[in-house]
N, C-alpha and C positions, 0 to 999 in steps of 0.2 A: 394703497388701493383697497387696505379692506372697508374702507365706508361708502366703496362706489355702491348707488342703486341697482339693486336686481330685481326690483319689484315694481310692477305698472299697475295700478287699477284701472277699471272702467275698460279696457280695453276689446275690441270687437272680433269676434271671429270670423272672418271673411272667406275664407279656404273654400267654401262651399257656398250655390247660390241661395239666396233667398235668406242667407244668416242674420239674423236681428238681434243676437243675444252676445249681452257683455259679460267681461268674467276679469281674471285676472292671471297677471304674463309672470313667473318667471324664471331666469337665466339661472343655472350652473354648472357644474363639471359634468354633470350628467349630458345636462343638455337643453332644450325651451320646453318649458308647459305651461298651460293655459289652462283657466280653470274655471267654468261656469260660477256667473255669481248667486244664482238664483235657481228655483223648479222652474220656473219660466225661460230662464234661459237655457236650461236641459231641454224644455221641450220645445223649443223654440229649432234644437239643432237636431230633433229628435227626426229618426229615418233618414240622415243625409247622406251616410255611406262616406265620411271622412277618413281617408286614412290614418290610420294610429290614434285614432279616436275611440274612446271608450264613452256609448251614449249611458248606460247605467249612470256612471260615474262623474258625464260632464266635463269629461277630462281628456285631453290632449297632449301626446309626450311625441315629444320629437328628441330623437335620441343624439347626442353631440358625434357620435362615429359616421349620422350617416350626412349630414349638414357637407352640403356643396359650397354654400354660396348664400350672404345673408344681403338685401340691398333695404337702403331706405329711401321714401320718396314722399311725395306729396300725393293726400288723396280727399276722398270727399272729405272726410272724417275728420280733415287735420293730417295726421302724419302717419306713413303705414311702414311694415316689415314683410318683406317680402322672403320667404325662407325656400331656398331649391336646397331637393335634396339631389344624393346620388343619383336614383335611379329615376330621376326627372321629375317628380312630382314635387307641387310648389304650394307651401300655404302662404297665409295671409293673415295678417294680424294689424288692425287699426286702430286708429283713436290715440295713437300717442300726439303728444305734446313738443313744440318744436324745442324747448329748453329738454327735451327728454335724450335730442341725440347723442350730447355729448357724456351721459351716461348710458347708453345701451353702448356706443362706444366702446367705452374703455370696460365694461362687460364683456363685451365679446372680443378686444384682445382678453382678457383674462380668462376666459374661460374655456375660448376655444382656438388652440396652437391651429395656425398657419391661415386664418381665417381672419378678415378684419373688416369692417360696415362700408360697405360700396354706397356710393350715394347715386340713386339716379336720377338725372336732371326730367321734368315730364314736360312736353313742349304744351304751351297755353295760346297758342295765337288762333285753334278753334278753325285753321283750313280743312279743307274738303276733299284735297288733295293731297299725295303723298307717297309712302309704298307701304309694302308690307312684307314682314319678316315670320319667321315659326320660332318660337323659343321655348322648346318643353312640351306643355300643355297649351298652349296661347298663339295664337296670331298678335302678332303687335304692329298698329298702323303708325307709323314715324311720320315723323315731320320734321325736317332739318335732320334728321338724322338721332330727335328727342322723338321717347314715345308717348303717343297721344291718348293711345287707348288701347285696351289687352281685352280678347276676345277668346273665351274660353270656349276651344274645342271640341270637349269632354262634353258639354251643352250644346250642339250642333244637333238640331232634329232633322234637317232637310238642307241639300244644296241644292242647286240646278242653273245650267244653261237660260237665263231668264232672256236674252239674244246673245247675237254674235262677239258683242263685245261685252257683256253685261252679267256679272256671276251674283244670285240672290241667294243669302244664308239665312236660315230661317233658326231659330233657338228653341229648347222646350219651354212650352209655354209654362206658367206661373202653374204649383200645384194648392188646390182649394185644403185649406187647413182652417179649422177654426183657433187655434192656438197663433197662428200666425197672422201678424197686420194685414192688410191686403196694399202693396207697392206697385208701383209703377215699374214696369219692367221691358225690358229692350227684346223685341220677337223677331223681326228679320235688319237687317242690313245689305246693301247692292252695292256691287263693287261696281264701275265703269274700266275696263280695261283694255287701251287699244294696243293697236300693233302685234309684232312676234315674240317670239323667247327661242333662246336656242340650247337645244337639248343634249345633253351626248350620251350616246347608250353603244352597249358594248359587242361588238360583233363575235363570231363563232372565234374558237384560235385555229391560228393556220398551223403550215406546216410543223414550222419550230416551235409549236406548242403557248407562246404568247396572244394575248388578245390584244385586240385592236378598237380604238375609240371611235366612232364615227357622231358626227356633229351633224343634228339638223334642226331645221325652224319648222317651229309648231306658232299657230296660236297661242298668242298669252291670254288670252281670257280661259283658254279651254285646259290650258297647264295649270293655272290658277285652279280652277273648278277641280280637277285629278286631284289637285295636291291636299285639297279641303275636304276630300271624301277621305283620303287615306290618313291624314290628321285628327279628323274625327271621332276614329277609331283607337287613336292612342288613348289612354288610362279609363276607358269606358269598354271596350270590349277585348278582355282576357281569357287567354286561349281560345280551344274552340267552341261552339257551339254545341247546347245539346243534342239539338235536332235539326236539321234541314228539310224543308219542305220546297222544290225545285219547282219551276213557271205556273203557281196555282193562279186558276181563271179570275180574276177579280171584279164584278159586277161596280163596283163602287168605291172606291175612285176606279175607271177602266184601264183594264191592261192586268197583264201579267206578273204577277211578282212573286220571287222568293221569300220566302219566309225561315228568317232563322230566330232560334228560340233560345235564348240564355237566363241564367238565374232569374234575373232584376229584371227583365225586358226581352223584346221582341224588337226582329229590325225587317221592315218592307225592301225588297230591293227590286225595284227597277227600270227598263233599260233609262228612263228621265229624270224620274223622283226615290230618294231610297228616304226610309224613318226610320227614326229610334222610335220606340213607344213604350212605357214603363207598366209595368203591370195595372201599378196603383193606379193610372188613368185610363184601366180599363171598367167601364161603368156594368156591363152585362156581357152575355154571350146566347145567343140563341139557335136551333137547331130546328131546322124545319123542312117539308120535300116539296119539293115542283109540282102541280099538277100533273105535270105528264110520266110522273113517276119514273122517271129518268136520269133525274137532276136531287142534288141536295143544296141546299144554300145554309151557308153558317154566316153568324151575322154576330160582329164584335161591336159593341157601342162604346166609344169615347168620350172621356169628357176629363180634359178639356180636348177638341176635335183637333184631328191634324189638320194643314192647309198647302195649299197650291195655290200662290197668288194670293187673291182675292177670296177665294172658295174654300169654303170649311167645308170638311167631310169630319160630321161626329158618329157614322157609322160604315165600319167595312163590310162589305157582301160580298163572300167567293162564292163560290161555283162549283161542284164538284158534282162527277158523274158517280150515280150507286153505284157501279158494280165494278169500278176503279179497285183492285183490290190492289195492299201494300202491304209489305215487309221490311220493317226498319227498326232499328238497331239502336238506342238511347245512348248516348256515350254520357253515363252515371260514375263517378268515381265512388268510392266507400263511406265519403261523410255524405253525399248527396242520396246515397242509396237508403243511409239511413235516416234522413229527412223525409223524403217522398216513399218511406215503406207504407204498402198501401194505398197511394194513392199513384205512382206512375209504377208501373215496369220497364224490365229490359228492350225487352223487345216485343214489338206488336204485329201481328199477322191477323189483319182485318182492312175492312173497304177503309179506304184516305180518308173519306171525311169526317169517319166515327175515331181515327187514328187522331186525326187534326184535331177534334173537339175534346179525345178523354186526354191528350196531351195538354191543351191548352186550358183545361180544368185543371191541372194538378199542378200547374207551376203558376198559372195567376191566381188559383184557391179560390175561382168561385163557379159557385153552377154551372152546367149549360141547361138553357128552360132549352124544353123540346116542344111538341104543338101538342093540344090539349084532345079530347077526345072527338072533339068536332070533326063530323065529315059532310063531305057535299052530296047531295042525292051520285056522283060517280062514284065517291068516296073519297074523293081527292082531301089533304087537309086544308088546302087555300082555297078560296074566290079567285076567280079571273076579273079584275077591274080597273080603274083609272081612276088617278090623281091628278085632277086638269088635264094636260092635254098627253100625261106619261101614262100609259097603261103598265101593270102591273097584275103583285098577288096580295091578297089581303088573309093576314091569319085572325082566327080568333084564338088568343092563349088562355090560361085561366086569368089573369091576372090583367091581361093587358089585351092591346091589338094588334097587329104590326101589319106595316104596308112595306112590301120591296117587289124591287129592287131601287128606283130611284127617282124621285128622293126620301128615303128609306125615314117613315117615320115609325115611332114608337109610344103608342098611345096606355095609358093604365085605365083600368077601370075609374078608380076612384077619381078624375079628372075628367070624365064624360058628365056632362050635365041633362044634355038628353042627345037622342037618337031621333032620325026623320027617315021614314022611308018615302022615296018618289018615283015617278016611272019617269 
């Protein structure tokens, strides 16, 4: 056995979306790595947040103690590996060669005790129909009981009730890189699913101190929807939160939503639509007061915008009353404290909105523009006016213009060709 192959070239790193960069696979005692071929393929995987992924380096080590379960199967690419570890998290490695199996084979007996190359069969007949299972990080839609297609969780921007029988999953959209091709990529999916499901959950215990199962029928499309909100959340949101911000007003999309705030990202919740949102696809952040001096509105612009349906919102507008005053508590451990020394503190005792905006400065790192020196014969910083048939507030900033609350545009200087006044 010592002439078996442990070395793959050209092979793709898949583990992560939007991956386009080959390198090279391989197997030993140790365990799998993969190794960018190229500066392009380092920055091609560059900011993806891979587990056990070293971006400097371009390097990938999966260690053999913590290796679950290794399958092979058939994919765009040719032939892929599918690697689960212990603690559930699954890479992906493609581009192999079907002569390739029966040397990763006999690799992986040899290399690694009590583990041996699962084949999995992937159903091709392309129905529309079927069920669907949770494996890990993935939803996986079977068909015959082969699976057809693996929908990564971890990429869930939005679910929702789209009807009664009908659950729509929305994905994060594609992020703009110039280093990166630009691909065609899959943004929502809608499941149809009729009929019940029957649940059992567990009642108080009685006397003798044992519990009791009690079984009822819910909705399966609405079990379906629960199950996909709280799957979403596996290997993308760890521990808690830094901060919570509980039923803030939301002008744009409407309604109320919580807002919690983590390293990488921010998550909208609520009571219909909840989002992930990644920092990096936050475009601006603006700060400005209501005519009536009553009101603050903070205003986050996206790109690329979140959606609902049909409807893009590329900017959020809340709402907050000035004299709202808060005290809240940062939950910062020791490396985090000294990352954000400077720019967040512990704890803040000031009005929500000015709390919301210097928090939300210091963990997506970029400004907040405020309104510029302009005031109205009351003093006010906005215009009272209309956008077709929406009335609104019109700011003038140094740099730009802004209209809100809806449909909240954002105009620059440098893009104004001329101005018309009319009565």
């Amino acid at each position: 056995m010592s002439d078996t192959k442990t070395q793959f070239d050209n092979i793709y790193l898949a583990t992560a979306p939007y991956i386009m960069a080959k390198g090279q696979v391989r197997l030993g005692q140790s365990g799998i790595g993969w190794k960018a071929g190229s500066e392009a393929d380092v920055a091609a995987t560059s900011g993806m947040n891979i587990p056990g992924y070293v971006e400097a380096k371009g390097l990938l080590a999966i260690q053999a103690g913590d290796i679950r379960r290794i399958q092979w199967q058939r994919v765009a690419r040719g032939f892929g590996l599918r690697i689960w570890l212990k603690n559930g998290t699954l890479h992906k490695l493609d581009g192999f060669d079907r002569d390739d199996y029966d040397a990763m084979k006999e690799a992986v007996k040899r290399f690694f005790k009590g583990l041996s190359l699962e084949t999995r069969d992937v159903s091709l007949k392309g129905w529309n129909w079927g069920k669907t299972e949770f494996e890990g990080p993935n939803m996986v839609f079977k068909v015959d009981n082969k699976p057809m297609l693996d929908l990564p969780m971890s990429q869930v921007a939005n679910t929702n009730l789209a009807g009664r029988n009908e659950v729509s999953i929305e994905f994060q959209p594609p992020r703009s890189n110039a280093k990166r091709k630009a691909i065609d990529e899959l943004v929502e999916v809608r499941f149809y699913i009729p009929g019940t499901a029957t649940t059992t959950t567990k009642k108080a215990k009685d006397e003798g101190g044992s519990e009791e199962e009690e079984e009822e029928e819910t909705n399966a499309a609405t079990l379906f929807y629960e199950t996909v909100k709280d799957k979403a959340d596996v290997g993308s949101v760890t521990g808690d939160s830094i901060v919570m911000f509980q039923e803030v007003l939301c002008l744009t999309p409407r309604g109320r939503y919580s807002i919690d705030m983590y390293p990488n990202f921010l998550r909208l919740r609520g009571k219909t639509y909840d989002y992930k949102i990644l920092y990096e696809n936050v475009a601006r952040m603006i700060l400005v007061s209501k005519p009536d001096e009553l009101h603050m509105i903070f205003v986050i612009g996206l790109n690329p915008p979140i959606r609902q349906g049909q409807t893009r919102y590329p900017f959020l507008v809340f709402q907050f009353v000035r004299d709202e005053e808060a005290e809240i508590d940062l939950r910062l451990d020791a490396e985090m404290r000294d990352k954000y020394k400077g720019v967040l503190e512990s704890h803040y005792e000031q009005p929500l909105y000015r709390v919301v905006a210097n928090v939300c400065k210091g963990l997506i790192g970029k400004n907040v523009v405020e309104a510029s020196d302009y005031r109205t014969f009351h003093g006010s910083q906005g215009v009272k006016c209309s956008f077709k048939a929406n009335e609104g507030f019109l700011y003038p900033l140094d740099k730009a213009i802004l209209f809100v609350p809806k449909p909240t545009h954002y105009i620059r200087h440098s893009e104004i060709a001329s101005v018309v006044f009319s009565r």
